[in-house]
Biopython code that builds the backbone (N, CA, C, O; Angstrom):
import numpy as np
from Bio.PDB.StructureBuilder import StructureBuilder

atoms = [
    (1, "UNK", "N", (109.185, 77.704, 105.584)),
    (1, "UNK", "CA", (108.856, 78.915, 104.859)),
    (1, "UNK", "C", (107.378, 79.249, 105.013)),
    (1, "UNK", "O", (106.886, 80.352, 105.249)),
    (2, "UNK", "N", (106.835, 78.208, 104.854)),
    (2, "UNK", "CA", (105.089, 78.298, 104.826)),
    (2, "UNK", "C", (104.479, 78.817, 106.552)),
    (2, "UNK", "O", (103.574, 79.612, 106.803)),
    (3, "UNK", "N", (105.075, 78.283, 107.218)),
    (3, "UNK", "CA", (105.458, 79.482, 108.809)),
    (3, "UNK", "C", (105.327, 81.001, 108.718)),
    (3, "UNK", "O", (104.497, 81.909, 108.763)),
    (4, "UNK", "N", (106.263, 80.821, 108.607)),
    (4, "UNK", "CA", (107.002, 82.520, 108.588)),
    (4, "UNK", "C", (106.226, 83.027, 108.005)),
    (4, "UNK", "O", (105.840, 84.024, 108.614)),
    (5, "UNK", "N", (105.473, 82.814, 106.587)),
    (5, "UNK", "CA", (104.289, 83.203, 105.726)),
    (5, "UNK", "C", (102.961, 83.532, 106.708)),
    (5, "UNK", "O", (102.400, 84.628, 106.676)),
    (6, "UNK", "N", (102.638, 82.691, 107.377)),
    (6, "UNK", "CA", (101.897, 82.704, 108.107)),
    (6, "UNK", "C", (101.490, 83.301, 109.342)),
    (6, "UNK", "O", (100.350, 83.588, 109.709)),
    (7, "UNK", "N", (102.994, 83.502, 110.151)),
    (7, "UNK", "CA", (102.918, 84.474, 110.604)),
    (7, "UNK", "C", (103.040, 85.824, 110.903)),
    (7, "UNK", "O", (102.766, 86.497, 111.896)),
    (8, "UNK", "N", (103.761, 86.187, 109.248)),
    (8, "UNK", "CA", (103.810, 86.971, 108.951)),
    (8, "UNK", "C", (102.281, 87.558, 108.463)),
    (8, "UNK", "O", (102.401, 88.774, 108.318)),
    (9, "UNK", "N", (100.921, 87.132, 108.166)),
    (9, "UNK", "CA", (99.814, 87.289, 107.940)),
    (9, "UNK", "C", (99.306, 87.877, 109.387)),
    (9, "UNK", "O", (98.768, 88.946, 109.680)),
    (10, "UNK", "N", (99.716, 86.682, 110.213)),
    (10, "UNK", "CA", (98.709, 87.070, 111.451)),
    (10, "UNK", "C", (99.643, 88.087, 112.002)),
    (10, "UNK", "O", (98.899, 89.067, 112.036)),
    (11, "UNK", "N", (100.672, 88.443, 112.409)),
    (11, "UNK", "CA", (100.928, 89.974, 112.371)),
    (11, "UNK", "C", (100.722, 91.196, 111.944)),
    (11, "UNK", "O", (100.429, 92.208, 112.580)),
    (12, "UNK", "N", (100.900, 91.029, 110.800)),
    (12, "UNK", "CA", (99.884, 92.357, 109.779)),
    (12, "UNK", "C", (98.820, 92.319, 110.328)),
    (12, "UNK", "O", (98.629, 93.395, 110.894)),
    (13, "UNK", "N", (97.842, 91.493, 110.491)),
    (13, "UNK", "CA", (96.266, 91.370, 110.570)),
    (13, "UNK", "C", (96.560, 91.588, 111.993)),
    (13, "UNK", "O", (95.536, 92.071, 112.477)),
    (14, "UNK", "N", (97.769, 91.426, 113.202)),
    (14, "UNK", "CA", (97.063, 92.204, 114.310)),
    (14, "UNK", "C", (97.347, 93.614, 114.443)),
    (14, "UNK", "O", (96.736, 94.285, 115.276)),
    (15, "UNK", "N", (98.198, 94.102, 113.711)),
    (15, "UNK", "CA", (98.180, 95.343, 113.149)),
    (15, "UNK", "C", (97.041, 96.122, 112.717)),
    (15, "UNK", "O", (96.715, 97.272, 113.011)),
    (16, "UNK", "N", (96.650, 95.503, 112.169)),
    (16, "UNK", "CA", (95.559, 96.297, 111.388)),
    (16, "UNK", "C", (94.567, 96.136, 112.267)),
    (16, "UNK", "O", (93.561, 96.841, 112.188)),
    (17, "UNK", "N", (94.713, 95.173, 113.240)),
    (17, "UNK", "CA", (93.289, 95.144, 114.554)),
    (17, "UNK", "C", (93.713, 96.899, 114.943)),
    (17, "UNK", "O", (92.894, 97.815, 115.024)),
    (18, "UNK", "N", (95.160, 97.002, 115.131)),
    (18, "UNK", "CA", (95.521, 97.774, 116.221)),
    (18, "UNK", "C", (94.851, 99.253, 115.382)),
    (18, "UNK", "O", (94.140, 100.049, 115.995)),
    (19, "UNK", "N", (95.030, 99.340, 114.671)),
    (19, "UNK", "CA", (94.669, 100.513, 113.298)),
    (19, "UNK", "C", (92.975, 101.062, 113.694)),
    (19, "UNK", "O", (92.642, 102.218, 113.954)),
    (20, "UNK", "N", (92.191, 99.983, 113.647)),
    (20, "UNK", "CA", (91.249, 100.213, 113.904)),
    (20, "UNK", "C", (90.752, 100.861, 115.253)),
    (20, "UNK", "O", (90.164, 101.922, 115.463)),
    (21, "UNK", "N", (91.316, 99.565, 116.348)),
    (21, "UNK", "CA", (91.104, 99.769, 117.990)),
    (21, "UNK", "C", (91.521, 101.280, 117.965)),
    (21, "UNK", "O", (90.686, 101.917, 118.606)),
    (22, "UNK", "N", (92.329, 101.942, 117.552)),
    (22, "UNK", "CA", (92.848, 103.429, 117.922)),
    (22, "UNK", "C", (92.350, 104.260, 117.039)),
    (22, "UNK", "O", (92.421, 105.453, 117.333)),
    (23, "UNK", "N", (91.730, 103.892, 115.757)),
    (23, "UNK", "CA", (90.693, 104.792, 115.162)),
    (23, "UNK", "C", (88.972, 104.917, 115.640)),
    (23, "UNK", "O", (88.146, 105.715, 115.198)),
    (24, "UNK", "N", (88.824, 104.125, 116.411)),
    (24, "UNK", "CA", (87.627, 103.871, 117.310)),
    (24, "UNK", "C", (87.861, 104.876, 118.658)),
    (24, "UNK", "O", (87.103, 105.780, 119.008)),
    (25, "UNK", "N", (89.067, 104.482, 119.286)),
    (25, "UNK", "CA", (89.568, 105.221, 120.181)),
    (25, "UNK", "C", (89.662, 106.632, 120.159)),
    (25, "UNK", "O", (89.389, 107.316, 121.145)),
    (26, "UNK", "N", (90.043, 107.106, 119.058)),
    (26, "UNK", "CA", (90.088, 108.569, 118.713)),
    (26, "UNK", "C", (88.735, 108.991, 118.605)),
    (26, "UNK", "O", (88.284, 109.715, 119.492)),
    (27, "UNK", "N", (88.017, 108.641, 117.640)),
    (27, "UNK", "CA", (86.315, 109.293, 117.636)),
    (27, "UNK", "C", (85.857, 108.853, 119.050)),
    (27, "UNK", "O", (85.254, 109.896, 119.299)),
    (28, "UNK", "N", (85.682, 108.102, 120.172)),
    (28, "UNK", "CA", (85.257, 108.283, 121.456)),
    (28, "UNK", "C", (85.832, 109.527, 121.963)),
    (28, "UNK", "O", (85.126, 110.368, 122.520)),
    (29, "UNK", "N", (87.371, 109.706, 121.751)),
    (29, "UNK", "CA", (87.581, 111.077, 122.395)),
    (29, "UNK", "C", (87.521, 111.853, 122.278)),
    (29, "UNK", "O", (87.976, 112.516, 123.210)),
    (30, "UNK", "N", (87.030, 112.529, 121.280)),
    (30, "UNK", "CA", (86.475, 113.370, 120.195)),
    (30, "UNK", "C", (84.910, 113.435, 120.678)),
    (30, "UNK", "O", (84.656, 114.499, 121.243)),
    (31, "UNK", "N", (84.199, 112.852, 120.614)),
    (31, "UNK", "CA", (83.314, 112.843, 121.331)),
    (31, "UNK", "C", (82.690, 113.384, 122.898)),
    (31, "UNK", "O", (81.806, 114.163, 123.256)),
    (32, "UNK", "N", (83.747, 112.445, 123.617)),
    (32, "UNK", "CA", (84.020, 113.247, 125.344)),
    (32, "UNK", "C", (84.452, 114.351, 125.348)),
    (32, "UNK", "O", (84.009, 115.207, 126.114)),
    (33, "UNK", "N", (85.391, 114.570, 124.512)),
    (33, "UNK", "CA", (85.609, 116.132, 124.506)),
    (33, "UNK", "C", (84.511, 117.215, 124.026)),
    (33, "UNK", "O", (84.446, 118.415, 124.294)),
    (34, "UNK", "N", (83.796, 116.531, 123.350)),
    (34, "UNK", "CA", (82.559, 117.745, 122.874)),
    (34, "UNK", "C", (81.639, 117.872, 124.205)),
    (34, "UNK", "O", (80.852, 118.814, 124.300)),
    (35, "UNK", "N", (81.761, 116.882, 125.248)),
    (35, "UNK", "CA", (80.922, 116.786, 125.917)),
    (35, "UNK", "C", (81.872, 117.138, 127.879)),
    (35, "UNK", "O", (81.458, 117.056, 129.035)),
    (36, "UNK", "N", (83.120, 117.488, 127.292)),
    (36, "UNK", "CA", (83.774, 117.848, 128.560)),
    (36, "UNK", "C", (83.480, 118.863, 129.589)),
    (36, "UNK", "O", (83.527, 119.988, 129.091)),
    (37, "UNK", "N", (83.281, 118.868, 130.459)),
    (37, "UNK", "CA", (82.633, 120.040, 131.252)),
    (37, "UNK", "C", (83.889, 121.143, 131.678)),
    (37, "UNK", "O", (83.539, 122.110, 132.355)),
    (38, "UNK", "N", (85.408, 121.019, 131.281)),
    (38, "UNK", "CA", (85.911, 121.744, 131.577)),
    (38, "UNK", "C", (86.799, 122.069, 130.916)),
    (38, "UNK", "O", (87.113, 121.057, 130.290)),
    (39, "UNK", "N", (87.640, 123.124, 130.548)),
    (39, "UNK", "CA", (88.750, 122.842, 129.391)),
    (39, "UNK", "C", (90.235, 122.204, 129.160)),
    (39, "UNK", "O", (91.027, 122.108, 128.222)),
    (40, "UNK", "N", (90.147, 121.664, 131.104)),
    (40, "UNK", "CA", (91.306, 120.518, 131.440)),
    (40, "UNK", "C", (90.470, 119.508, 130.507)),
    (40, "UNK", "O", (90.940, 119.112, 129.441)),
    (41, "UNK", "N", (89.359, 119.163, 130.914)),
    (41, "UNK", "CA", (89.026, 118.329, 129.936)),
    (41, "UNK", "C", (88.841, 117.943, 128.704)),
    (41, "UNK", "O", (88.986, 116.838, 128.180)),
    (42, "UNK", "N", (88.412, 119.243, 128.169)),
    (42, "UNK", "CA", (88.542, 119.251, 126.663)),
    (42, "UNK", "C", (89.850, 118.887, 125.999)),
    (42, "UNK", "O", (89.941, 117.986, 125.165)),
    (43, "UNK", "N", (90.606, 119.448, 126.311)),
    (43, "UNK", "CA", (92.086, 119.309, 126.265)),
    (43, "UNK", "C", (92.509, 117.943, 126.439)),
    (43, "UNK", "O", (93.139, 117.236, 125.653)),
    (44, "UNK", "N", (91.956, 117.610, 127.881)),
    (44, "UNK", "CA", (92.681, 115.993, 127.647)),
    (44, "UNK", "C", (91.813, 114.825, 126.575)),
    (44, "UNK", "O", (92.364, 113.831, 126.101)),
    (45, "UNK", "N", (91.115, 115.007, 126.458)),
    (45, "UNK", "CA", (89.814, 114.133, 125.453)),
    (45, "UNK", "C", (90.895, 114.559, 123.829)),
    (45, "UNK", "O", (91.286, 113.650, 123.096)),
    (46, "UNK", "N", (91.225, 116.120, 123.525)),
    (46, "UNK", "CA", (91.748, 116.413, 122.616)),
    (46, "UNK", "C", (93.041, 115.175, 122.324)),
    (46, "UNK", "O", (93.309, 114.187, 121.640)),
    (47, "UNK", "N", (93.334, 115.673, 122.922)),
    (47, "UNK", "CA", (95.246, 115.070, 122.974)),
    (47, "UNK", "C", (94.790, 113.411, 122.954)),
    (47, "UNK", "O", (94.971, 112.661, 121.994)),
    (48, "UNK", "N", (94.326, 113.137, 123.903)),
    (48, "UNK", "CA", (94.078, 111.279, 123.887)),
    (48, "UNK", "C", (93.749, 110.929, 121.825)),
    (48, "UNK", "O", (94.298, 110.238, 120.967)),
    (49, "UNK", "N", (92.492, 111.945, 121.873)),
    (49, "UNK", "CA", (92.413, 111.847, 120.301)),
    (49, "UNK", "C", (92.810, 111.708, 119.144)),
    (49, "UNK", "O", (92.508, 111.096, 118.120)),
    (50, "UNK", "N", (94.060, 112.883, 119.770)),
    (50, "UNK", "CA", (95.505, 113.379, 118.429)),
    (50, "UNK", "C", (96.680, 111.857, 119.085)),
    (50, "UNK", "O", (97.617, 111.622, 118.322)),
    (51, "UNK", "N", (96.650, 111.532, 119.546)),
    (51, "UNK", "CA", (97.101, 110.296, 120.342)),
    (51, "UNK", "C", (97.105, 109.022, 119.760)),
    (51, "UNK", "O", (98.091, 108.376, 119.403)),
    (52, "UNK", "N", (95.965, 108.723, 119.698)),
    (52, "UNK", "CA", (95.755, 107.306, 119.326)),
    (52, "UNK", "C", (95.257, 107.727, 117.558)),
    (52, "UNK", "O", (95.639, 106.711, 116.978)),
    (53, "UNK", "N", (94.712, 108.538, 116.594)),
    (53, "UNK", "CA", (95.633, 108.937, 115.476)),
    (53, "UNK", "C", (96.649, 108.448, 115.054)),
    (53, "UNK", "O", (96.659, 107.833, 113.988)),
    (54, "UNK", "N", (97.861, 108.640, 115.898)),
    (54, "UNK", "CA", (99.149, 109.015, 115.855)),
    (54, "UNK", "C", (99.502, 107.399, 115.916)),
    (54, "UNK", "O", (100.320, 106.818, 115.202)),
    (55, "UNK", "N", (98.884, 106.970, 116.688)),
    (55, "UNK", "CA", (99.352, 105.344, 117.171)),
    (55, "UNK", "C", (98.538, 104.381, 115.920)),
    (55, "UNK", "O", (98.976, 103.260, 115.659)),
    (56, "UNK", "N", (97.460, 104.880, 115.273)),
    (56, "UNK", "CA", (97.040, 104.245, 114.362)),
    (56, "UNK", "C", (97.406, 104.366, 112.959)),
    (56, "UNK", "O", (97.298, 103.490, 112.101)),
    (57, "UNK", "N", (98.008, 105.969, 112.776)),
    (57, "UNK", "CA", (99.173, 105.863, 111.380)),
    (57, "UNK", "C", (100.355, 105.023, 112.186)),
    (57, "UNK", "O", (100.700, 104.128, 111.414)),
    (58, "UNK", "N", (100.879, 104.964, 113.029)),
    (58, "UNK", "CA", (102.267, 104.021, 113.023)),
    (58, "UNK", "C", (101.591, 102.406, 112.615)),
    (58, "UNK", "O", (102.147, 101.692, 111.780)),
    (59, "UNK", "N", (100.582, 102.070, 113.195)),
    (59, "UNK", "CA", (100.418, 101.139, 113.324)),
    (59, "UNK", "C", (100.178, 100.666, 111.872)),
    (59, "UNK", "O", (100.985, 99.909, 111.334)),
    (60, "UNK", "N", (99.074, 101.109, 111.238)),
    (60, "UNK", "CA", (99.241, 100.922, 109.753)),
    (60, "UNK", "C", (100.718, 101.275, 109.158)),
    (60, "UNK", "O", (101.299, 100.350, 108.591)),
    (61, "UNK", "N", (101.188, 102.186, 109.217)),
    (61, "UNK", "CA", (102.885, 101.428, 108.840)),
    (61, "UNK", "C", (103.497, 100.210, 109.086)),
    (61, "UNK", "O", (104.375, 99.724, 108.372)),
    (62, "UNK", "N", (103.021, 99.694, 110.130)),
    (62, "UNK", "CA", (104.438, 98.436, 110.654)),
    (62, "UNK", "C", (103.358, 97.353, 109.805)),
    (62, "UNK", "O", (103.786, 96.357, 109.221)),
    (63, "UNK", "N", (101.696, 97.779, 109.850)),
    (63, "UNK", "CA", (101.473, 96.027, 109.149)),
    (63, "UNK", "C", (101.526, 95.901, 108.032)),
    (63, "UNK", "O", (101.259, 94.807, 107.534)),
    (64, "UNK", "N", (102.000, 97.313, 107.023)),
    (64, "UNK", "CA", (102.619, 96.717, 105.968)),
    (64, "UNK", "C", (104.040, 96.482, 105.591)),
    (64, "UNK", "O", (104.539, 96.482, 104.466)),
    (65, "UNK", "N", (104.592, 96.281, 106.752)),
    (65, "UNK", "CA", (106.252, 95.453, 107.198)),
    (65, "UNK", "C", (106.080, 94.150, 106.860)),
    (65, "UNK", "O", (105.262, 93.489, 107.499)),
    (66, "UNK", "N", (106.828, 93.550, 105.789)),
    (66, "UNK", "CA", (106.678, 92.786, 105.512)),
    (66, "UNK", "C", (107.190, 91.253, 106.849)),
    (66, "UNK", "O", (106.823, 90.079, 106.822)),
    (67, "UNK", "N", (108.012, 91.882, 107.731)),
    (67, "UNK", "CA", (108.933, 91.278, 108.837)),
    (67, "UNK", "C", (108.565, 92.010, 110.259)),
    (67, "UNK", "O", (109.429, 92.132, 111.127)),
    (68, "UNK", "N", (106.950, 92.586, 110.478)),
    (68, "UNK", "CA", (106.878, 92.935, 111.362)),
    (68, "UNK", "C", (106.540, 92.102, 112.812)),
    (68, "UNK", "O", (105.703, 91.200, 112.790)),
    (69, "UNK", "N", (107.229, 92.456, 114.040)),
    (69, "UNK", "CA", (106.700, 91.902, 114.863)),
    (69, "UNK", "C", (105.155, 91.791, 115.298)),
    (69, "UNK", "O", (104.297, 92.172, 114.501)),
    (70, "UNK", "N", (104.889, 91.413, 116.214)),
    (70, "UNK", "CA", (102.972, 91.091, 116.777)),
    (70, "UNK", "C", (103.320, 92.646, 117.540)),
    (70, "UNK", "O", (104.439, 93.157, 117.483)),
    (71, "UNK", "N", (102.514, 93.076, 118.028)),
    (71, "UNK", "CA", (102.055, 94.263, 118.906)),
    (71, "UNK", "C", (102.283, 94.077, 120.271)),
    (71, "UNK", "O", (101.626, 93.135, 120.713)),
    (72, "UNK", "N", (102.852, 94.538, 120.941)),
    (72, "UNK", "CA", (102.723, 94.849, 122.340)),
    (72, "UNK", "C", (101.335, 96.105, 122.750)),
    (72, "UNK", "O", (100.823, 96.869, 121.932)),
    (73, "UNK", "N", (101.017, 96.005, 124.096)),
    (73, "UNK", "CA", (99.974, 96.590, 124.419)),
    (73, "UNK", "C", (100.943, 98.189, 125.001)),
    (73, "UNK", "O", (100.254, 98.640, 125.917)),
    (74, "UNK", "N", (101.610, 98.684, 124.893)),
    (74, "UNK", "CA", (101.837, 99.722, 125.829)),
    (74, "UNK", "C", (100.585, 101.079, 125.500)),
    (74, "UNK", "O", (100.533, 102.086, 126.207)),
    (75, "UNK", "N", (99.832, 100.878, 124.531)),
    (75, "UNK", "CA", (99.104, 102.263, 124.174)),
    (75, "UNK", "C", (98.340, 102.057, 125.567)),
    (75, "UNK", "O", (97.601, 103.038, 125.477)),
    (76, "UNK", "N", (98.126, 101.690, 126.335)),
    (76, "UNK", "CA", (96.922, 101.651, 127.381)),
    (76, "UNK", "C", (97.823, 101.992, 128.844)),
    (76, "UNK", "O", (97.513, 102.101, 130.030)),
    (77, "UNK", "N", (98.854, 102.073, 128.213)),
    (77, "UNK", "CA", (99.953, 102.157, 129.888)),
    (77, "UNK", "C", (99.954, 103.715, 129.146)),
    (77, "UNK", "O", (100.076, 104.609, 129.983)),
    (78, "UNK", "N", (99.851, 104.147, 127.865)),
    (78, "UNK", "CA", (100.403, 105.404, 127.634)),
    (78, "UNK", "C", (99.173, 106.604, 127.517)),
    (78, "UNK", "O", (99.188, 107.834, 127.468)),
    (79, "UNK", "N", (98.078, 105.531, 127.499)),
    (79, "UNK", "CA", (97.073, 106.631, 127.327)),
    (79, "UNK", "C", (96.577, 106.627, 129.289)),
    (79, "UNK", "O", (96.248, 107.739, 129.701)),
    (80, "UNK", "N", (96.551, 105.696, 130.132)),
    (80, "UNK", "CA", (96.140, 105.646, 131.801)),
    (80, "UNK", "C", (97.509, 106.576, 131.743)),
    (80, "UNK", "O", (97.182, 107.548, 132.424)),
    (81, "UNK", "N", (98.426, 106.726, 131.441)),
    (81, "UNK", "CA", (99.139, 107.759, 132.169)),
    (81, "UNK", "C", (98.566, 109.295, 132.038)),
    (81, "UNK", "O", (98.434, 110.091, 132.968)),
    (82, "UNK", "N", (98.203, 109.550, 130.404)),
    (82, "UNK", "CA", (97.599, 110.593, 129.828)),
    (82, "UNK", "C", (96.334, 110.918, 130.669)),
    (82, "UNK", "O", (96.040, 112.065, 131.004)),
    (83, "UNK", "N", (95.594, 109.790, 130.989)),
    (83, "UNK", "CA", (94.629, 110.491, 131.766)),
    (83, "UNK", "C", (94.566, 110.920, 132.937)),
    (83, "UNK", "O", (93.799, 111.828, 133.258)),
    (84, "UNK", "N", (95.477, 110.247, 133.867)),
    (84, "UNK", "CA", (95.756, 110.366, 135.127)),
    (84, "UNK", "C", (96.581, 112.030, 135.002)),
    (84, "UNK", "O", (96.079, 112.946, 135.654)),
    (85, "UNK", "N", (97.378, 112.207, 134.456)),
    (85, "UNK", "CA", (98.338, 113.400, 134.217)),
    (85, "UNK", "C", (97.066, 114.407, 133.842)),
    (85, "UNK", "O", (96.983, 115.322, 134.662)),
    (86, "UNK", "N", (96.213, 114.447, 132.958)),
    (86, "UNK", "CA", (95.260, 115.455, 132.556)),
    (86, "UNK", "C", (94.589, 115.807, 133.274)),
    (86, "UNK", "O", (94.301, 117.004, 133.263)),
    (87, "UNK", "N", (93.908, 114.756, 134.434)),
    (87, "UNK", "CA", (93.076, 115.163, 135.246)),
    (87, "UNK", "C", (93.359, 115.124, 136.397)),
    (87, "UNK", "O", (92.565, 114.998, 137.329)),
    (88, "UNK", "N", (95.105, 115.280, 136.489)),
    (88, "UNK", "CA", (95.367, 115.674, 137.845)),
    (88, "UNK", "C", (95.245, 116.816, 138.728)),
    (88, "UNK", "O", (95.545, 116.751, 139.920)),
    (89, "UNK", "N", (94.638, 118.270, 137.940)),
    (89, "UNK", "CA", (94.894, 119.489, 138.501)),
    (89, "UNK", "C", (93.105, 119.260, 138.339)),
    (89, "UNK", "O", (92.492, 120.145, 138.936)),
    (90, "UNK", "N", (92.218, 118.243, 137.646)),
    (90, "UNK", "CA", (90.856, 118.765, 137.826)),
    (90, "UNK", "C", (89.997, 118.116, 139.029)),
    (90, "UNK", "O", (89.809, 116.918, 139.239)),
    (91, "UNK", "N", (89.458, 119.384, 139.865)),
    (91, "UNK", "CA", (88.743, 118.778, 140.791)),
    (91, "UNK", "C", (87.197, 118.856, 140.570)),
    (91, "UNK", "O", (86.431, 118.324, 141.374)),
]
sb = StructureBuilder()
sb.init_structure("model")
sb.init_model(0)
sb.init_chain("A")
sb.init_seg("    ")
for serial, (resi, resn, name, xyz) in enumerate(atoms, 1):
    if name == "N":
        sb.init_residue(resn, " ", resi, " ")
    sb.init_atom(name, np.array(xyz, "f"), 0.0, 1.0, " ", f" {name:<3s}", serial, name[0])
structure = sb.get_structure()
């Protein structure tokens, strides 16, 4: 029992890493976007922004799951796609 307790802690708590990492993530893009030189760019800096937001309210949901799993990494397969796709038409 004292297990499961336990890792049920360090799950939440990598949750809540994840909460942060994508609230950090969002104000950088927020940022690049103020500083985008084009409005493909602005746009994609936008969206990455509203993005990882989005991934940091889920994420604070699951770590207060009392039975949540640990995190997989896909936000970084989902945001390299986002960027590659955004700045495919900019030359």
């Amino acid at each position: 029992m004292t297990d499961d307790i336990e890792q049920t802690d360090t799950n939440a708590a990598a949750w809540r890493d994840r909460v942060t990492y994508h609230e950090d993530r969002a104000a950088q893009e927020r940022v690049l976007a103020v500083s985008a030189r084009s409005d493909a760019a602005y746009t994609a800096h936008r969206v990455l922004s509203e993005r990882h937001l989005q991934l940091a309210a889920t994420a604070e949901l699951v770590a207060r799951m009392p039975d949540a799993e640990p995190p997989r990494s896909s936000s970084l397969e989902q945001t390299g796609d986002l960027i590659r796709r955004s700045y495919g038409d900019v030359e």
